[in-house]
N, C-alpha and C positions, 0 to 999 in steps of 0.2 A: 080293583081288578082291571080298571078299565085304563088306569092311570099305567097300571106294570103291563100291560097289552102295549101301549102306549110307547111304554121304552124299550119293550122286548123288538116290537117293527123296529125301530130307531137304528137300535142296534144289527138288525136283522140285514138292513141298507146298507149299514156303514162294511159289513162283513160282504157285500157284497160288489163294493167299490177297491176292496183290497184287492194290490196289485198280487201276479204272481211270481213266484220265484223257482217255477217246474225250467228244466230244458228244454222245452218244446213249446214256452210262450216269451216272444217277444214284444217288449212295449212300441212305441210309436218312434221314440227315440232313436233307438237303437238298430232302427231298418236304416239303409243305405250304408252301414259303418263297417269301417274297414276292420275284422277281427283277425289275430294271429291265428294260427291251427298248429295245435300237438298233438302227438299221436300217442299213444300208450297203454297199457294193459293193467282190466281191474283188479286188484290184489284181494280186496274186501268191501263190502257193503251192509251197512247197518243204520236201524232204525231210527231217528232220533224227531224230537219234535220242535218246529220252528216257534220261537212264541209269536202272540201274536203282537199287534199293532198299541204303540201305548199314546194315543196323542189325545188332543184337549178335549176332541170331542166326544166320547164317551161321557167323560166328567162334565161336560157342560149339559149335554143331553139327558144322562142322570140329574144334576143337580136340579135342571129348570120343571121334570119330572117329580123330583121329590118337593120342592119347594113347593109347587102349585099341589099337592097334595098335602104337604100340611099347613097350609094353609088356610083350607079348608076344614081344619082341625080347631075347637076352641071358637073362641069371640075375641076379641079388644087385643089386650097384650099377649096373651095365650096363643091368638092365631098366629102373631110375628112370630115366637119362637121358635112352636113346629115348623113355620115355614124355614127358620132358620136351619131346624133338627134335620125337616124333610129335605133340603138342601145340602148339607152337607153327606147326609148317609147316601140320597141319592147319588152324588158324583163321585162317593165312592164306590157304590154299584155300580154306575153306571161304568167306572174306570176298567173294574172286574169283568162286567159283561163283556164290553170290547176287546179287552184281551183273549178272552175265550172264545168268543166267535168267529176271532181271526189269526186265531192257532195253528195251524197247519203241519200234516205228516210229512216227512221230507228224510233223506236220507244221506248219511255220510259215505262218500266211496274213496279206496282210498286208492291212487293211482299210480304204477310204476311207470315212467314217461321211457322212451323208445331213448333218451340221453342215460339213463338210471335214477335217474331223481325220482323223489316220491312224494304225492301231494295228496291232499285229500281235500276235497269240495264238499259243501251242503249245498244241495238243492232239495226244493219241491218235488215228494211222489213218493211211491211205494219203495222201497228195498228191494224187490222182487224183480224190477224193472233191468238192471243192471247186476251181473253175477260174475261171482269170480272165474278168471281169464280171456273176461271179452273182452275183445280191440274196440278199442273208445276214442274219441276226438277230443279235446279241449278248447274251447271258441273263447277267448279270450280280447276283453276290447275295455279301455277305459275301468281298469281294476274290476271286474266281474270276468268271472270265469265258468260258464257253463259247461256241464259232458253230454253229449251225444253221439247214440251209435254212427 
């Protein structure tokens, strides 16, 4: 118990260091930067879910989790294996946990621009946020493109 306490914080942190991708948070980067502006009207908005984050450390922070738990499983050659067993099941939990804890609600809107064009963006947030026929902005800088009222 004390060992999956152990990766559940782990993971808890890791979910917690994840950037965002709402339109109303900018990174550090991306202040002072010069962005294009369009303008255009919401056609539709709908719910979708952004996955989350899949990088090494989930898997490493599971495996060193499971590993050091079975470990302590068994004597002589018995303990190597579960560590080996705890090791690998751990990073694959632990792969799973990260992905889920860094899931996020976000939503597709899709946009009739003020030339006719029609585009739609995923961002971070509720659906509810944005409704059909509001006039919207597009901030557009270095291939990201966010919508704000």
């Amino acid at each position: 118990m004390k060992i999956l306490s152990l990766l559940l914080l782990s993971m808890a942190l890791l979910a917690g260091c994840a950037s965002s991708k709402s339109g109303e948070v900018y990174s550090r980067d991306q202040a002072r930067r010069e962005q294009t502006v369009r303008m255009g009207i919401v056609e539709s908005v709908r719910d979708v879910q952004m996955e989350g984050t899949k990088s090494s450390v989930g898997v490493v922070a599971g495996a060193a989790v499971g590993g050091i738990a079975g470990s302590t499983l068994g004597g002589g050659r018995g303990s190597a294996v579960a560590a080996v067993i705890g090791a690998v099941a751990g990073g694959i939990a632990g792969a799973a946990i990260e992905e889920g804890v860094t899931r996020r609600q976000a939503m597709e809107i899709t946009i009739k621009l003020d030339n006719g064009q029609f585009l739609a963006i995923v961002q971070e947030g509720d659906a509810n946020e944005f409704r059909p026929g509001d006039r919207v902005r597009l901030l557009s800088t270095g291939g990201e493109t966010r919508v704000t009222r």
